[in-house]
N, C-alpha and C positions, 0 to 999 in steps of 0.2 A: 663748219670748221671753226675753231677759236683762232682770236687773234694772236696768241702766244704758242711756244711749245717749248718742252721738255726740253732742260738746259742741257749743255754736250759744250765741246771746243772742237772743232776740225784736227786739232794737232793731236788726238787722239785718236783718228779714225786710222787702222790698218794702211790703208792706202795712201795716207800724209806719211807714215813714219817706219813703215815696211819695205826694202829695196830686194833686187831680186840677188841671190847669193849664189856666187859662183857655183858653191855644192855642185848645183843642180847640171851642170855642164858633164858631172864626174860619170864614169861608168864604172860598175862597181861589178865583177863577176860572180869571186869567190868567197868561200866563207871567210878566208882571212884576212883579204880584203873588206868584207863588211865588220869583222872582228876590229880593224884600223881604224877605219870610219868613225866606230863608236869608241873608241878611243881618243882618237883625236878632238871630235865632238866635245870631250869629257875636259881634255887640254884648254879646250878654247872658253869654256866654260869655267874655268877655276881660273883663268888669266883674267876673265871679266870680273868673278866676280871678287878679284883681291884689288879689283884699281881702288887706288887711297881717291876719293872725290873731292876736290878742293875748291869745285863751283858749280853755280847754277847750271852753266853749259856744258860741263863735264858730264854732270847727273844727266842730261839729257842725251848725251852721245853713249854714255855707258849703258844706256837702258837697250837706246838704239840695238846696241850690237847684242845684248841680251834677249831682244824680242825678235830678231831674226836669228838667233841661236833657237831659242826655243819655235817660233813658229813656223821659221822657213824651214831651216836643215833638219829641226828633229822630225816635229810632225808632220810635215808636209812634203818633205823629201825621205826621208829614212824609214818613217812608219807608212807612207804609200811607194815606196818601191823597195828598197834594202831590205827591211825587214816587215814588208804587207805582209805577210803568211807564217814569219819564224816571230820566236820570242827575242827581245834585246837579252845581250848577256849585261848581267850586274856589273855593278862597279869593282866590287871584290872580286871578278875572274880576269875584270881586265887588265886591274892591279898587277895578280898572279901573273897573266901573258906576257904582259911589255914590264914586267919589275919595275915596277912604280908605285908614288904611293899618291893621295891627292886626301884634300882636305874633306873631316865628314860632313861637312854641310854639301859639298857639290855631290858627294856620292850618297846622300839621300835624297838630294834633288832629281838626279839622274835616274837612283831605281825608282823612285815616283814615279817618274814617268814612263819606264821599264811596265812597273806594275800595270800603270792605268793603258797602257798599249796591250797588253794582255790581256785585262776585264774586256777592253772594247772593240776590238779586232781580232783576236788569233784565236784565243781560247773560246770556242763554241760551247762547251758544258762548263759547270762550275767547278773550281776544282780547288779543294779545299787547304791546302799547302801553300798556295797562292794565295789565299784571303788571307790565312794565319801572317804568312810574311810578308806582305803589305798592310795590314794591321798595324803590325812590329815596326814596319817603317816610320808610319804616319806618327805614331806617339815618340819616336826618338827623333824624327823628324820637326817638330813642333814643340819638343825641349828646347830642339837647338837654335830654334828661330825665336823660342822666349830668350835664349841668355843672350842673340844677338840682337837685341829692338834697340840697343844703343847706339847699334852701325848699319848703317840706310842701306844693307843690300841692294844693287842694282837690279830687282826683279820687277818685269813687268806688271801692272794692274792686272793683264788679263793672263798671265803665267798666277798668280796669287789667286783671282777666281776661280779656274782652271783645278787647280791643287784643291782647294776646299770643295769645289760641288762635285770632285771625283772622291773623295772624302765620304759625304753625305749617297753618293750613287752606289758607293760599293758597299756601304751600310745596305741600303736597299737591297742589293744582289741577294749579299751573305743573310739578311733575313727572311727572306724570298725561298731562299735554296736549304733553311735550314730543316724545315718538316721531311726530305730527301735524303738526308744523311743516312751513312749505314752506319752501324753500332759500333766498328771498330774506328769509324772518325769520331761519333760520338765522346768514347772513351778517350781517346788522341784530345781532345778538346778537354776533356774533365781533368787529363792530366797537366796540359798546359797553364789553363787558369787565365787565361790571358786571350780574348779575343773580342769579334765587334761589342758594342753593347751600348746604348743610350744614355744612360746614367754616366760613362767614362766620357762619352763624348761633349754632350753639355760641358759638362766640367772642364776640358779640353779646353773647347771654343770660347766659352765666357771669361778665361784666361785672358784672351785676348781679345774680348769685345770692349770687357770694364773698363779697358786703358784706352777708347776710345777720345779723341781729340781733332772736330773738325777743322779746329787754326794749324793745324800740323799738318802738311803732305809729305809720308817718308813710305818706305816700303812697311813698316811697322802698321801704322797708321792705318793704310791699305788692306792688312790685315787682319786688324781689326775691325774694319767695319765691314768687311767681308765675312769675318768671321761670325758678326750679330746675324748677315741675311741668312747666313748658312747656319744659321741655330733654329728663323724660323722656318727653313723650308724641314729641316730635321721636325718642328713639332706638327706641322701638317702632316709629313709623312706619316709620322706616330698616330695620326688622327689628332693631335692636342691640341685642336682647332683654333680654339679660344686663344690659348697661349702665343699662337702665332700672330692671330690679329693685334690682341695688347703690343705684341714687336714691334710689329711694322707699322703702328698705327703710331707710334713715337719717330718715325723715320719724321726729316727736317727738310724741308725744299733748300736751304741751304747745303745738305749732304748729299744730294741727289749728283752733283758734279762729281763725286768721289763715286759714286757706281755708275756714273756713265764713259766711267773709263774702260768699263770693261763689256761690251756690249751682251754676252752673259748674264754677267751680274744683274744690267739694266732690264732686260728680260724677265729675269726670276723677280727684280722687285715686284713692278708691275703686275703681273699675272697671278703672285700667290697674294698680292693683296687685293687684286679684280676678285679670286676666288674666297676668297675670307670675305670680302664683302657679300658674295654671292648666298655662299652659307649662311650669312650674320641677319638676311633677307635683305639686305640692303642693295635693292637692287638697282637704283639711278645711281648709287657709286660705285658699282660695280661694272655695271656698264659705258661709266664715264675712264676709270680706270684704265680698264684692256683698253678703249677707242684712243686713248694717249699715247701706247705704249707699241701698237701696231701703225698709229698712223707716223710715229716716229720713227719707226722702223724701216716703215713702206716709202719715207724719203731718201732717209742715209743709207739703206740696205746696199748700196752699188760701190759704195765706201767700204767694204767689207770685204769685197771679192779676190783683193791676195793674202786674206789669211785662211790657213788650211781651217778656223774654224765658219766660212763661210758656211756649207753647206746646214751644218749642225744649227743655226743663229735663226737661217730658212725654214727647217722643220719645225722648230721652237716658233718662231715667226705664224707659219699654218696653224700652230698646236693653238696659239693664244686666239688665232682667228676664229678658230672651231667655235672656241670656250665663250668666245663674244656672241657669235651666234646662240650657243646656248643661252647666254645673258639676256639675249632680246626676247626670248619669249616673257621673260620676266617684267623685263620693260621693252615694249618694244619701239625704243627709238633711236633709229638704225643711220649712218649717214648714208649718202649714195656709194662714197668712194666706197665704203665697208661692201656694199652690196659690189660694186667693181672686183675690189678683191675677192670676194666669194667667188666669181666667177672665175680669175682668173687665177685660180687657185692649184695646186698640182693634185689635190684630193676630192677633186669635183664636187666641193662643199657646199656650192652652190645647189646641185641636186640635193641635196642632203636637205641642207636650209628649205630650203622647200615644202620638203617631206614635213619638217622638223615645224611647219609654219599650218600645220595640218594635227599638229599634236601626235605625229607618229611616233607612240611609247619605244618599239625597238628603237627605231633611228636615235631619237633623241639618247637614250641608255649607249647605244653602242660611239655617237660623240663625244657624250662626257667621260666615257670611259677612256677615249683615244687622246682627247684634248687634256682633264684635269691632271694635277703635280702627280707625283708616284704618292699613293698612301700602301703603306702594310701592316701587319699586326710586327713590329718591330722587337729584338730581343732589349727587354728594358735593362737587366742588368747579366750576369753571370750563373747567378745563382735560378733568377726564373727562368733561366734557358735552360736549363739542365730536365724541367720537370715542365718546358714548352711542348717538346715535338707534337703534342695534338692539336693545337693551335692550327685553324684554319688562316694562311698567313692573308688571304684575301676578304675578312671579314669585317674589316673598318671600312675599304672601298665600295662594297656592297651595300652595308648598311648607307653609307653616302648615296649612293646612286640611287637606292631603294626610296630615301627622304625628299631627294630632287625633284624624284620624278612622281611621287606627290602633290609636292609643291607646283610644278607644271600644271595638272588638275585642277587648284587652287587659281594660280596663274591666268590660266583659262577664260574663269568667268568673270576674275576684274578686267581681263582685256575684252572680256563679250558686252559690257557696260558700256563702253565706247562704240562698238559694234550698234547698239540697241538706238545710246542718244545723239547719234550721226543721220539720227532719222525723224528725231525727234528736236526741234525748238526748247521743247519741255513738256513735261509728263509728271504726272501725280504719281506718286507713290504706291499708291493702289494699282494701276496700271502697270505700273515696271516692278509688282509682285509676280504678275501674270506671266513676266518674261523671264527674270533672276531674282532671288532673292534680296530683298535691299539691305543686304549686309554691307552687298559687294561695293555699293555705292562709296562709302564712309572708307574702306579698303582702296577702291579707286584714287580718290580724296588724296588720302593719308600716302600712297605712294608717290602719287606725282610729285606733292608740296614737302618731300623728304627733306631735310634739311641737315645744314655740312654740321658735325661734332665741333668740338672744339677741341682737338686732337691736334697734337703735332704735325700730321699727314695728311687732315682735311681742312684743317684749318692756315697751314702754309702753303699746301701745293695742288688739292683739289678746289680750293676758293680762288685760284685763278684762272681756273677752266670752268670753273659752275652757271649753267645756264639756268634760266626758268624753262619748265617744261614746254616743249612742243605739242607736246598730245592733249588731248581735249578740256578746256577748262571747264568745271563744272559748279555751281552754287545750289545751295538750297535753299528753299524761302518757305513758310511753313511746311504744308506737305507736296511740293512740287519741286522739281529739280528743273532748272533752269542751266540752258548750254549758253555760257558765255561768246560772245564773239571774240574771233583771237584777234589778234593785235599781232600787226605784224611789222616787225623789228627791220628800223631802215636800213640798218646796214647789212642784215641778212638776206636784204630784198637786193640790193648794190650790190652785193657777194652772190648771190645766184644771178643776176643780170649778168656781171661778168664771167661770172662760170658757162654759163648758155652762148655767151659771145664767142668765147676761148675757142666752144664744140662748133659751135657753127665755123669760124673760121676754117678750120681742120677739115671742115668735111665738105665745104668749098672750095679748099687746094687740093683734099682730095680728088672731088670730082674733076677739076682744070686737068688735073694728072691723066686723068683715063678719057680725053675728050681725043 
């Protein structure tokens, strides 16, 4: 365990600043009644967010009522009971029903969210009228938040999250679903001119990344730097690997406070740069990576549990578990608690890892396939969708999984060198030809003694978790390799003392219990 962790403030956590809202007392029958509902919702929602903020405390109470709008009554009261099973009606019908009129920024907030209840709950197949106008929102939606960066909206960090990775997820859908179309949508699309596309979205998002400013905290701000993560999780998706890592390899342990506001956000950092490491072969920071981000997780997770995005945080949580497991065979140096959580895991990962510790090619394939980001052959602009539809859209995450699991092979026999000189003192060269080739040796080496970049990312925030390797030291001295004795670290020997005392206590009250 290191003696540090991953920065946070408590007054962020769901359960510091989440109260329960009357909502949920309501019974709600009929359809006009839930027609009211979201209406009123809409009311309460343009009354926050026209409050004039005239202090630090204000901004903090106005957010308050903003993030129990959006996470208690919308999502977690409306979209699990009122409308689990129907679609929200838009802001423009509700207009029409109660002759009202409301401002466009609350009614593209509202079909946002309209929309993204649709992608991800009601509508089972993809359907294509739906992507088109949710498209159309997000780019008039995102006008309207550039001409407002003057005026600090009272939206939450994890409402701002929230909007952008459901951004990036319905890109995914809409490229996913697009080799499925039938020719008269096809056409419907060539006449429009106007739908997902990677090239518009970049552009979009870098809008609002360039105006990044970590001495500023405003909803703008927020946005921006939401905006950068969510550009690199778009070029992993795209496969543009490379381009992702250069991102977030710039990310500042200074900025880490600004996405661990949004427990999401802090997720996706994490995990797509464990995976960009993974790829990059860099496997001790990669594996150092995800064991931050899960064990940060696996403390504050109980801090999460009155917001409707608990469950969702949990999955994401197992997904990166997976992913580490897959990391270990690369490097395999695992903690216990890591090995704890395997087990008590809701995907019985534990069996898996097992399998996976055995070099089982399915197994190992069907994890990283469950665990890594979404990758697809994504539509790059307009014009090459028109002349895509043969486009295998699962062809960049094949090729991935295909490369991995090479590399696994490879993997293999620098871990079998450990295996070979755990038996050996030392051994001549000649002799440990008989066993592996002595490539692997100089491979061995070269992994362990990896060493931090001097990057923004490894050099601010992975250089204060960087251990020396645990696993086997090894030298060479003419033609003999010689195993080091390890050294072993007082206060790691103090820190497992106490950890051993902790268990034994527990399972001495244990046993007093059942005497």
């Amino acid at each position: 365990m290191y003696e540090q962790e991953l920065p946070s403030s408590l007054d962020d956590f769901p359960n510091y600043n989440l109260k329960q809202s009357a909502e949920s007392e309501k019974v709600v029958v009929d359809d006009d009644q839930k027609k009211k509902a979201a209406y009123q919702f809409m009311q309460s929602l343009e009354k926050n967010l026209r409050t004039k903020i005239s202090s630090p405390q204000q901004r903090v109470q106005t957010l308050a009522v903003s993030l129990e709008l959006y996470d208690t009554v919308f999502n977690k009261i409306y979209c699990n009971t009122l409308y689990k099973e129907t679609l929200f009606p838009l802001a423009e019908s509700l207009e029409e029903a109660f002759n009202d009129e409301f401002d466009s920024i609350t009614k593209l907030l509202f079909n946002e969210s309209c929309y993204r209840h649709a992608f991800q709950s009601v509508q089972q197949q993809f359907n294509l009228q739906t992507s088109i106008e949710s498209w159309q929102n997000y780019q008039l939606l995102f006008a309207a938040l550039q001409q407002k960066q003057n005026i600090d909206l009272p939206l939450p960090p994890s409402w701002i999250w929230d909007i952008l990775d459901e951004y990036v997820y319905q890109f995914y859908v809409s490229s996913r679903w697009r080799k499925l179309l039938k020719n008269e949508e096809i056409t419907q699309l060539k006449n429009i001119q106007d739908y997902w596309n990677l090239e518009e979205m970049l552009k979009t998002l870098e809008g609002f990344y360039a105006q990044r400013n970590s001495s500023v905290q405003n909803t703008f701000q927020y946005l921006a730097f939401y905006s950068y993560l969510a550009t690199a999780k778009l070029h992993v998706m795209s496969g543009n690997f490379n381009a992702a890592y250069t991102m977030l390899s710039q990310i500042q342990h200074s900025e880490l406070i600004i996405y661990s506001k949004s427990g999401g956000a802090y997720q996706s950092l994490f995990s797509y740069t464990g995976f960009c490491f993974l790829l990059n072969k860099e496997y001790k920071k990669a594996n150092l990576t995800l064991t931050l981000i899960v064990n940060y997780f696996n403390k504050y997770k109980q801090l999460y549990t009155k917001s409707y995005q608990y469950d969702s945080l949990i999955k994401q949580h197992e997904k990166i578990l997976a992913l580490l497991a897959i990391t270990s065979l690369f490097y395999p140096e695992i903690e216990d608690n890591i090995i704890t959580l395997l087990k008590e895991s809701r995907n019985k990962l534990f069996e898996k890892y097992e399998k996976m510790l055995k070099y089982d090619q399915q197994i190992i394939g069907e994890v990283l396939l469950q665990s890594c980001p979404k990758i697809i052959n994504t539509i790059k602009n307009l014009k090459e969708f028109q002349s895509e539809q043969e486009l295998n859209p699962n062809e960049i995450v094949i090729e991935m999984k295909d490369k991995l699991l090479k590399e696994v092979q490879e993997a293999k026999k620098i871990n079998d060198v450990e295996q070979v000189l755990r038996l050996y003192n030392q051994i001549t060269f000649q002799h440990f030809n008989k066993l592996l080739p002595e490539k692997y040796v100089s491979l061995y080496i070269e992994r362990n003694n990896a060493a931090l970049n001097d990057n923004a990312f490894e050099s601010s925030v992975l250089s204060k978790f960087w251990q020396k390797s645990k696993l086997l030291e090894i030298e060479i001295k003419s033609d003999i390799i010689h195993v080091k004795e390890v050294q072993v670290n007082q206060r790691d020997f103090i820190n497992q003392l106490a950890y051993m005392n902790t268990n034994l206590e527990k399972s001495i009250l244990e046993l007093s219990r059942n005497l």
